[in-house]
Every structure is written in C-alpha cells, then in structure tokens.
LOMAR-5807 format. One record per residue (C-alpha): x, y negated, z; residue number from 1. Coordinates in Angstrom, 2 decimals. Layout:
<rs>
X	Y	Z	seq
X	Y	Z	NUM
...
</rs>
This chain:
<rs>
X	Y	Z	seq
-60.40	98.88	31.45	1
-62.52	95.42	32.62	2
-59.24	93.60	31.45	3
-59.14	94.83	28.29	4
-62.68	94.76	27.24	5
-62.75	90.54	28.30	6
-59.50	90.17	26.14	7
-61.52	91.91	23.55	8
-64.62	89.82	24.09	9
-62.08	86.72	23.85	10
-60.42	87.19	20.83	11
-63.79	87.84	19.39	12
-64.86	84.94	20.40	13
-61.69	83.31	19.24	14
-62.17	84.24	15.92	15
-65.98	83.27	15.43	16
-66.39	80.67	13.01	17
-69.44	78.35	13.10	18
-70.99	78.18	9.54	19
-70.34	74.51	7.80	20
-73.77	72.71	7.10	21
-73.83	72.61	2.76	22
-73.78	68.62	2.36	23
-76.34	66.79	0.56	24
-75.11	65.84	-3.15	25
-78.73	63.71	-3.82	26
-77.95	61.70	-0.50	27
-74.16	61.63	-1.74	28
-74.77	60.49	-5.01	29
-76.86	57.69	-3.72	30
-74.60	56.51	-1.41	31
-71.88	56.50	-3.43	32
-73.36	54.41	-6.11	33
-74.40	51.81	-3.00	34
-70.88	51.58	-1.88	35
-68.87	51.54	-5.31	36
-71.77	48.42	-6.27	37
-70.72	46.92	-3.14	38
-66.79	47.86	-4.12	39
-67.17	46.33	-7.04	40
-69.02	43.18	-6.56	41
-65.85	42.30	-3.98	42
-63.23	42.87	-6.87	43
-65.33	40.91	-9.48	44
-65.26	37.96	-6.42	45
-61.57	38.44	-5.97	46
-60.48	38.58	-9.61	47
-62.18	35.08	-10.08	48
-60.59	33.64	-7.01	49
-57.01	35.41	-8.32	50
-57.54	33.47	-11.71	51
-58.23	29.97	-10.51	52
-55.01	30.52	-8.28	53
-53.24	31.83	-11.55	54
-54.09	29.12	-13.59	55
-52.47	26.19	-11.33	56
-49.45	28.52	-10.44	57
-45.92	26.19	-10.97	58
-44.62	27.31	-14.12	59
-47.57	29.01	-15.85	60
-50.17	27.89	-18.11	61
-53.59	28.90	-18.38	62
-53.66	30.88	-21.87	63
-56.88	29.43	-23.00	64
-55.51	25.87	-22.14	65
-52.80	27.12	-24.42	66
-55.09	28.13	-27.02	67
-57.01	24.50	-26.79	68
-53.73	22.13	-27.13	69
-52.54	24.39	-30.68	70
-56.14	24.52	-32.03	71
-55.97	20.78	-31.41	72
-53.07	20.06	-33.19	73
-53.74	21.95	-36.06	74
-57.10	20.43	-36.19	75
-55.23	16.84	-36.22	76
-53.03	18.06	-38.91	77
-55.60	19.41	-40.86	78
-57.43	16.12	-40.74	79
-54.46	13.87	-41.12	80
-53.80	15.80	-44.39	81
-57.48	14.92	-45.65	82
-57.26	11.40	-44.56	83
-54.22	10.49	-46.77	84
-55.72	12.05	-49.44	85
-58.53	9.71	-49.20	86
-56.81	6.44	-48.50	87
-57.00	5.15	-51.64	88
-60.82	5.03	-51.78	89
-60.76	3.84	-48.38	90
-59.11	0.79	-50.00	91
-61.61	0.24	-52.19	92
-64.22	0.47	-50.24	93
-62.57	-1.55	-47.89	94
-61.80	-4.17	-50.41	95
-65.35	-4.22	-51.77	96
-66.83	-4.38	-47.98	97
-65.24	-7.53	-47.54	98
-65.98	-9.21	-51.08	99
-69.81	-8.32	-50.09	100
-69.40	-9.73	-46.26	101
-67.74	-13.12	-47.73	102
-70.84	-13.44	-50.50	103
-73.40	-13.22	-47.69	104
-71.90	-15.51	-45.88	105
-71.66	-18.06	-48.24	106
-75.31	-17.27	-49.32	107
-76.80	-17.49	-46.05	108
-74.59	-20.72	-45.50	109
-76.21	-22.17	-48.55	110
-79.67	-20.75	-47.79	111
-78.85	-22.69	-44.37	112
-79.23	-25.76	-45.69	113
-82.13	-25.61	-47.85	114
-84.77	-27.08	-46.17	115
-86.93	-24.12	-47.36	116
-85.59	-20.41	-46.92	117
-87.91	-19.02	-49.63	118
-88.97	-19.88	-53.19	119
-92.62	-19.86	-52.24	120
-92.00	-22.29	-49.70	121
-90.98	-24.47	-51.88	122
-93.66	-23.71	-54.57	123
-96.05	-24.28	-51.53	124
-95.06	-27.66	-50.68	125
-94.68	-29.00	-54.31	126
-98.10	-27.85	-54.82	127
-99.36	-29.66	-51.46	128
-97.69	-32.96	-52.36	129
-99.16	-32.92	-55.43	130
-103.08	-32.24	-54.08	131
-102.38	-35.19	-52.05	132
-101.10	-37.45	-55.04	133
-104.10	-36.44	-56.99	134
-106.59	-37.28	-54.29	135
-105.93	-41.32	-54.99	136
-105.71	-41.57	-50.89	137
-102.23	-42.68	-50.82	138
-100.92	-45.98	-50.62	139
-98.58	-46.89	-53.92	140
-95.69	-46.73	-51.53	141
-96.32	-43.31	-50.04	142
-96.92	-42.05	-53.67	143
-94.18	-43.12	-54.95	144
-92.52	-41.56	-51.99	145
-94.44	-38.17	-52.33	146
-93.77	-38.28	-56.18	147
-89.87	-38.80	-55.56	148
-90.10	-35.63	-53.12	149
-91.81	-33.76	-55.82	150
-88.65	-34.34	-58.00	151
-86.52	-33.38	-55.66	152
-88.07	-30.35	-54.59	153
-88.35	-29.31	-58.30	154
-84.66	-29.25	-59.03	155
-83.91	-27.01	-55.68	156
-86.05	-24.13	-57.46	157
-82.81	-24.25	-59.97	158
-80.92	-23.76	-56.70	159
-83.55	-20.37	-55.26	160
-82.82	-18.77	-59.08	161
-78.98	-19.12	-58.10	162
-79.57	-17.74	-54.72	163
-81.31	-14.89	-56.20	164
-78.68	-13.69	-58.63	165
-76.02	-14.05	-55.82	166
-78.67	-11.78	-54.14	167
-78.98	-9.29	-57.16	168
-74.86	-9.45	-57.39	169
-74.64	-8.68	-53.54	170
-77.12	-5.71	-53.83	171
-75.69	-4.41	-56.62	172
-71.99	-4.16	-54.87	173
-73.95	-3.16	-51.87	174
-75.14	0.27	-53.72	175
-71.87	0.57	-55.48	176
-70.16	0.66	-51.62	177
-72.70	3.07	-50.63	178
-72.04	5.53	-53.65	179
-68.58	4.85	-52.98	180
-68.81	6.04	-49.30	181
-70.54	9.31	-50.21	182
-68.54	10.34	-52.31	183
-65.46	9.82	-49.59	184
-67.60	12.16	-47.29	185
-66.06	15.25	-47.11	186
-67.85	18.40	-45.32	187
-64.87	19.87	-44.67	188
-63.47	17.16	-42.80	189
-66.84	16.51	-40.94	190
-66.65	20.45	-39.70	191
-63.03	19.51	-38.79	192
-63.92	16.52	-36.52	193
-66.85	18.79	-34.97	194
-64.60	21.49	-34.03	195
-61.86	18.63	-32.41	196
-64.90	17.41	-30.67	197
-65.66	20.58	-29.18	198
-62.16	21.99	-28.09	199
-61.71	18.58	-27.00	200
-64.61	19.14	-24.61	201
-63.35	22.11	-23.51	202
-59.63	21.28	-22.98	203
-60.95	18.36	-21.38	204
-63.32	20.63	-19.07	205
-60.07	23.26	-18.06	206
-58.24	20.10	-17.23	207
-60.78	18.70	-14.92	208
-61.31	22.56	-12.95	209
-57.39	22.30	-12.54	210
-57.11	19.38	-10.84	211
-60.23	20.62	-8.50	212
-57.96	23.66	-7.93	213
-55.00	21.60	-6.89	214
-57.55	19.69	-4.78	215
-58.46	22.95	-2.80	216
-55.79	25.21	-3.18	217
-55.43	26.06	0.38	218
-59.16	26.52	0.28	219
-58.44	28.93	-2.27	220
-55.70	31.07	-0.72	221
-57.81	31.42	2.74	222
-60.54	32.81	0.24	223
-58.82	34.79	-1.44	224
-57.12	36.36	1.71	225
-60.59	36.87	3.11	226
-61.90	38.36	0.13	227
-58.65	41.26	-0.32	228
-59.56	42.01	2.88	229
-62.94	42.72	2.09	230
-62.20	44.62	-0.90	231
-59.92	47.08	0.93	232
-62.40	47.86	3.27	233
-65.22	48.79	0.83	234
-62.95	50.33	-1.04	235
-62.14	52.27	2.22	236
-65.59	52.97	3.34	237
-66.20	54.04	-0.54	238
-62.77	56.70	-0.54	239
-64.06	57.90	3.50	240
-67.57	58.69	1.56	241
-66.02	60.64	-0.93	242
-63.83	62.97	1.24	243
-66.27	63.48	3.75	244
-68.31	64.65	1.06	245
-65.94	66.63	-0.63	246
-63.84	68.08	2.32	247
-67.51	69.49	3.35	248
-68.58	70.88	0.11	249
-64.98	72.27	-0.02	250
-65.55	73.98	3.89	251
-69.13	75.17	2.82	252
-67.79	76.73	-0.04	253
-64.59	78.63	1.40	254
-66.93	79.69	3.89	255
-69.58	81.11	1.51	256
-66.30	83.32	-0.23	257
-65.14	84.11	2.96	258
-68.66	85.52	4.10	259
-69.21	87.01	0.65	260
-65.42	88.68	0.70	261
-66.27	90.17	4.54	262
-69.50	91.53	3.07	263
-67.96	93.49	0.32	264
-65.21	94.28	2.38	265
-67.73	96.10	5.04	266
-69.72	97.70	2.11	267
-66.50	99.25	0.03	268
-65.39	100.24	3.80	269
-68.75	101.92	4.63	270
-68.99	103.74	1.43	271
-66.11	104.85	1.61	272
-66.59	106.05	4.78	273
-70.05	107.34	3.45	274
-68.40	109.52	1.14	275
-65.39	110.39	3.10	276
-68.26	111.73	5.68	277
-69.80	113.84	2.73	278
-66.44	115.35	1.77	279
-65.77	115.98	5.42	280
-68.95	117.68	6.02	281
-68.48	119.93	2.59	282
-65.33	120.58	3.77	283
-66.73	121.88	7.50	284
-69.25	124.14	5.55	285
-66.22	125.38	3.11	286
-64.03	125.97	6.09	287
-67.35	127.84	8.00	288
-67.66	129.65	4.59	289
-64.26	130.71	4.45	290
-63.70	131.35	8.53	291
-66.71	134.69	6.92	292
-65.14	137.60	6.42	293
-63.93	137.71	2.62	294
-65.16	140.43	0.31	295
-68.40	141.19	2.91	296
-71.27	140.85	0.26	297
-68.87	143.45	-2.31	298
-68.30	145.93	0.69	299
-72.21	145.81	1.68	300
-72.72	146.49	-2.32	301
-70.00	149.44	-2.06	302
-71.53	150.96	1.30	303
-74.88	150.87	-0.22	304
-74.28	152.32	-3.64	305
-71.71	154.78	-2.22	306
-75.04	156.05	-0.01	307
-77.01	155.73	-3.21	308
-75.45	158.20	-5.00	309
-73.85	160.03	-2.40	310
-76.64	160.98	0.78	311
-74.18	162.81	2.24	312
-71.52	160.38	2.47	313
-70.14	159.03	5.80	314
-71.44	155.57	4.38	315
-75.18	157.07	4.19	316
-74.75	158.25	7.88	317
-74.32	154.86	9.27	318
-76.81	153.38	7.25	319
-79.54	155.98	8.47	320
-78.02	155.39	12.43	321
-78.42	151.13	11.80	322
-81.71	151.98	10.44	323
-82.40	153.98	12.92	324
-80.92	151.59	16.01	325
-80.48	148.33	13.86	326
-78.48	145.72	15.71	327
-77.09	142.66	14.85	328
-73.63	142.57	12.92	329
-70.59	141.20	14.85	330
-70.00	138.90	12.23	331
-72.36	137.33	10.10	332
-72.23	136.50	6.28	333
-71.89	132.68	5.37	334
-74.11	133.33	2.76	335
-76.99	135.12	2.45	336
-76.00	138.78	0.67	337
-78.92	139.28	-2.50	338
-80.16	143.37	-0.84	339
-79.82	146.03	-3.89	340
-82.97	145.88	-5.31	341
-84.97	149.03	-6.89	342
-86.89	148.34	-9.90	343
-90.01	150.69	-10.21	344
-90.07	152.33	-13.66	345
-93.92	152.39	-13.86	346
-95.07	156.33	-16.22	347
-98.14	157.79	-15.47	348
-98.59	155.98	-11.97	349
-95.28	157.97	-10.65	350
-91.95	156.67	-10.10	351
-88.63	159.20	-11.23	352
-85.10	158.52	-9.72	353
-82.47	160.61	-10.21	354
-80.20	161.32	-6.69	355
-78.13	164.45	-5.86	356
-81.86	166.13	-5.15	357
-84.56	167.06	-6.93	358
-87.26	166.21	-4.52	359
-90.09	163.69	-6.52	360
-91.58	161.36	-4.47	361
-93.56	157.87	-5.29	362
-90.74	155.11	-5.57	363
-91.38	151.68	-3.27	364
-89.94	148.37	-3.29	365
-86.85	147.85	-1.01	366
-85.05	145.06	0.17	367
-82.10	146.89	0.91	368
-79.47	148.85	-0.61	369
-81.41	152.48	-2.39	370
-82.06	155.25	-0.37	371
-82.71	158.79	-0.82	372
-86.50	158.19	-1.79	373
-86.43	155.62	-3.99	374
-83.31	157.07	-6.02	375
-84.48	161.04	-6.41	376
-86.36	161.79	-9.68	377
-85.72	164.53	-12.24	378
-83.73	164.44	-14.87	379
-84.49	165.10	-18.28	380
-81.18	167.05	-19.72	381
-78.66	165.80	-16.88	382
-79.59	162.29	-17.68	383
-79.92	159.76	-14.87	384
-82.49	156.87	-14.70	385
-81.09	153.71	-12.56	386
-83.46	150.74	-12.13	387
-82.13	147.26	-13.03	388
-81.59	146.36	-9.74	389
-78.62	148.95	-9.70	390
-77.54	148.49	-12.34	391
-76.95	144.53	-11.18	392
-75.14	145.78	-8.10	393
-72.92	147.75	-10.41	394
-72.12	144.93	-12.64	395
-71.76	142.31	-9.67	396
-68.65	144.84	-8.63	397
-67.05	145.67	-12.39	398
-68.35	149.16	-12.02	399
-69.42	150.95	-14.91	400
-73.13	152.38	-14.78	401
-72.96	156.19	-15.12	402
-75.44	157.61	-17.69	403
-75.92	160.75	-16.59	404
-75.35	163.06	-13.57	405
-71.85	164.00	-14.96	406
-70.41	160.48	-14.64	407
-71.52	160.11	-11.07	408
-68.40	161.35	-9.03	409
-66.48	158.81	-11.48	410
-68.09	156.26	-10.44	411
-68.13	157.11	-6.38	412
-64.44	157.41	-6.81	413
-64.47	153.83	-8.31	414
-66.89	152.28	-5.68	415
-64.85	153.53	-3.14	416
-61.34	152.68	-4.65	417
-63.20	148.92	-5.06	418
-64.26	149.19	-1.07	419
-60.97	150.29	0.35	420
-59.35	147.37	-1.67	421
-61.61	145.01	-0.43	422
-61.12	145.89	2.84	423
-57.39	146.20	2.77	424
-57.64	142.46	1.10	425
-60.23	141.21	3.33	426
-57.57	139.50	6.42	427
-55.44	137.99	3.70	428
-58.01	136.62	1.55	429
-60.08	135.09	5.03	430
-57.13	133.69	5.71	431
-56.27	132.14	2.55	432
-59.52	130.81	2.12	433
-59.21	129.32	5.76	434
-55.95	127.61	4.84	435
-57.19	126.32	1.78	436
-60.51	124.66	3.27	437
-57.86	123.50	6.38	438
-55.84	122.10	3.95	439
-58.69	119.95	2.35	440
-59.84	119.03	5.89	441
-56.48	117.81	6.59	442
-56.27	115.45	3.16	443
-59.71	113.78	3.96	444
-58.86	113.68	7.89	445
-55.31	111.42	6.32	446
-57.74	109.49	3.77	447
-59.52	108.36	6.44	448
-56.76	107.18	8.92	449
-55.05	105.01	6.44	450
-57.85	102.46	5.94	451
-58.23	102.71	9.73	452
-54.16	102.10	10.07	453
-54.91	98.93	7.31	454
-57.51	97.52	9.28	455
-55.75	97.42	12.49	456
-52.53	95.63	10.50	457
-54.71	92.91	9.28	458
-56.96	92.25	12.77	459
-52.94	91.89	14.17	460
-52.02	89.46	11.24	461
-55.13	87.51	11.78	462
-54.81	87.34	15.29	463
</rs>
C-alpha cells in the first residue's frame, strides 16, 4: 500500500509543471530596437566596404564611372557641333584681332620715337621755348637754335593728329571685335562647358578613389572579412533576442490555455457531478418512496370512510381497538397521508351529521378519518349531510358522494370493492414502483462511471 501511494506521489510530481514567467514586451521592444541599430549600422559598414571592392573587381566597371565617360562624350559632341557652327565668326574675329594687334604695334613703334609721347607735351615745350625767346636773354646763336626747335616741334603736332586717327581707327575695330565676340557667346554652349567641367571633376574624383583601392586592396578584404563577421554576430545576438522572446511568450501562453482548459475541465466535471449527486439523491428518495407500500394513503381513506358510514363494520372495530391501544404501524407511509377532515356545518350553534344513528350530539374538529360523533345528525326526509372534508376523501378515491341514506350501501359496496383492489394490487404495484426507481438509480449510477472510466484513459495517455 506504501509502494503504491510513493508511485502515486511520483507521477504527481512528474507531471507538475512550473508556471513560465510572462516576458516583458516594453524591455523586449527596447532591446530589440538596440540590437537591430547595432545590426544595421554593421551592414551599412559592410555594404560600403563591398562597393569599393566591387568597383576595382577585374572585369567590371563602376556604373557611375560608366555614366561619367558617356555624359562626357556626348557633352564633347554636343560642343563640337556648336563650335563648327561658329567657325566662321571665329575667323573674323580672328582676322580682325590681328589687323588691330599689327596697328598698335606700328603706333606704339611710331609713338616710340617721338621724342614726346603726348600732344601736350609737345604744346608744353613749344610754349617754353618760346617764353625763353621772348625774354631777349638768349644769345643770337641759342635763338636761332631755340627758334629752329620751335619749327621742328611744330610740324610733329601734324604727326600727334595722325597718331590720333590711327588711335580712333584702332578703337573703333577694337569695339567692332568686342560686339563681334558677344555675339559668338552662346549660353548654351557655356552651360555645356560647365557641365564637362563638372563630370570631369567627378570622373576625375572616381578615378583617383580607384587607384587608392588598388593601393589597399588587401586592406580592404581583411576589413571586409572582419566586418561579415561582425554582422553575423549582431545579426545573431538580434535573431537569439527574438526567439527568446517569442519562444517565452509562446510557453506563457500555452500555459495560460492549458491552466484555463484544466479549470473548465474541473468545473464541467464538478457540475456534472453536482447534478449527477442531485439526481442520485431524488432518485434515493423515489426509490424510499416507492420501497412504501403502494395504495396505503387510498386504503387508510377506504378503512376510514368504510367506518364512517358503516360503525359496525369490521373496519370501525379496529379503528376503535388502535384508538383505544394506538401503536405504531409496521410500516410507515413515505408521505404524509392528509387525515379525513370533518367540516362543521355551523345552524343554531349545533352541528347535524347523518350516520346509521340518530343520536345528536355537538360535532368537533378531527384530524382523523369521521367517527360515530362527528357523522350522526338527523335527517331531514332520508337526506344525508356530509361535510366537505368527506366529500374530498370521496373524490380523492373516484367514489361517488351518496345524497341520501338510500345511496349509502352503494357506496360501502364501492369503497370496499376500491379497498380489496388496492390491496390485491398493492405487492405488484410496490414492486413496480421499486423497479422503476432501481432502474433510474442504475442509469445515473452508469452516467457517472463513464466520465470516471474517461478520466482514468486520459491520466494513462498522459502518463
């Protein structure tokens, strides 16, 4: 018995099941933003480290490098095109650049070797030689001298006018070259030469990283070995958050059904066992009920009316010797048997009954079946008087109420037809009503097992 109550207390304690701890989704949810920032700050680092490698690979070109050389030559074409449109012009203004150059030239040449380089320098020095001819201070030779200068100095001005319309002629070719040269510029073609400028810069730029690649490509690799490695562990520690997380939600949350399953389980099981209990207990009374003598409230209501209206009958004997010596009945009545009741008809403070005498006496409430003095009253013309407790009695048994003294033997022969029937039926009725209230017994007791039987099946499955 020891043995088997530790195996019990084993597989009990087999099958207890600690309760998972519900995981924290704030914590969770913070975490996993932490390690997916970290995840993906270690991808952006690899991805940048893959594309340097990618753009010096043997046999591949780096797309925007790609992009650069055909925007380039398109850009060329594009400007080519506008350049031979314009090389006409060009001509001229080339042509006119050097007929201006060659005239300044000559002019400054000639302005070279003038001994003044300005028209009012001259002017000037005429006008000086001539203050000091004037003053009479000069020897005849120096004046004559100073007046010969004067001459001289007075045909160069014919020589400044020439120099000034070679001037005027240069300046006026000079603003014909610079109209000329505006109206060459084209904004189209300036916007062209920007944009070679700055894919040119760029190209140039994606040229220069490449060779610093090339430079450090073993560098590179090492990196991005390093980094991979890197990556796959974050991404690890990120995937090891997750179903942590979620393999304990999961736990917490089979266990919650499987708690909340077990707990309706146990209530269906102990209401049905509460009501199974009720029907079993009915059942017990029914089957008490029905283990009562059958028929023993309608022979008690025969006995009793049969001594009613018959004093003399063997049936009033034994009711005077109970009352007389009452003891207890050998078997008792399941339910409690209503006593025939006498109603007092109330006429002139006096009671009548009618019996088989003629004796008047005051009538009294009984409990039990009528007797002699409450059911003897006169009659009035062979009439009888019953009160309505009788007349219940009568009715509870399908017995017609006599309504006069005539109709009385009718009506003992009746009663006593309906109490020997009842007692020959009494045995086989009892019994009946035993088998039936057995019978229900028996379904409820077989109700009852089969969950039981269930139960067992499923602790030996689990087990």
């Amino acid at each position: 018995m020891a043995t088997t109550s530790t195996a019990s207390a084993d597989v009990a304690a087999s099958k207890k099941v600690l309760k998972p701890e519900r995981p924290d989704e704030e914590a969770f949810k913070k975490a996993e933003a932490a390690a997916k920032k970290e995840y993906e700050a270690a991808q952006k680092d690899l991805s940048a480290i893959k594309a340097k490698l990618d753009s010096v690979k043997p046999g591949e070109k780096n797309p925007r490098q790609q992009e650069l050389k055909d925007e380039l030559a398109k850009v060329r074409a594009a400007v080519a095109a506008k350049k031979g449109s314009r090389q006409k012009t060009e001509d001229q203004i080339k042509a006119l650049q050097d007929s201006i150059n060659a005239r300044v030239k000559d002019l400054n040449a000639r302005r070279g070797n003038m001994p003044y380089r300005t028209l009012a320098d001259l002017e000037a020095a005429i006008a000086k030689l001539d203050r000091d001819v004037s003053s009479g201070t000069m020897k005849i030779v120096e004046e004559k001298k100073a007046l010969q200068e004067i001459s001289n100095l007075h045909r160069q001005k014919k020589n400044f006018a020439a120099f000034e319309d070679a001037q005027n002629s240069i300046d006026a070719d000079r603003a014909k070259l610079k109209e000329m040269k505006e109206k060459k510029q084209d904004p189209e073609l300036k916007e062209l030469n920007e944009k070679y400028e700055e894919l040119d810069k760029e190209f140039k730029a994606i040229k220069a990283e490449q060779d610093s690649i090339y430079q450090n490509l073993n560098s590179l690799r090492d990196q991005r070995t390093a980094l991979q490695a890197a990556q796959q562990e974050k991404w690890a520690a990120l995937k090891k958050l997750q179903d942590d997380y979620y393999q304990a939600r999961n736990a917490h949350r089979a266990y919650e059904r499987e708690a909340r399953k077990i707990r309706e389980e146990r209530r269906q099981k102990e209401q049905a066992e509460y009501h199974l209990a009720k029907k079993r207990a009915a059942a017990a009374e029914k089957l008490e009920a029905a283990s009562q003598p059958a028929f023993a409230s309608e022979i008690i209501t025969c006995e009793g009316l049969i001594a009613f209206f018959d004093p003399s009958s063997a049936e009033a004997a034994r009711k005077e010797k109970l009352a007389a010596a009452p003891r207890e009945l050998a078997a008792k009545a399941s339910r409690e048997v209503k006593p025939i009741e006498g109603k007092k008809l109330v006429k002139e403070e006096e009671d009548y009954f009618v019996g088989t005498g003629g004796k008047k006496k005051k009538g009294k409430k009984s409990k039990s079946a009528p007797t002699e003095e409450t059911a003897e009253a006169p009659a009035a013309a062979g009439k009888i008087n019953l009160n309505v407790g009788l007349l219940e009695q009568l009715a509870q048994i399908d017995v017609p109420a006599p309504s006069s003294q005539a109709e009385v033997p009718q009506v003992l022969e009746k009663l006593r037809e309906k109490l020997q029937n009842y007692k020959d039926n009494q045995d086989r009725v009892t019994k009946e009503n035993i088998a039936k209230a057995q019978k229900e017994i028996d379904r409820l007791e077989k109700e009852g097992e089969e969950p039981a039987a269930e139960n067992k099946e499923a602790e030996a499955t689990e087990a």
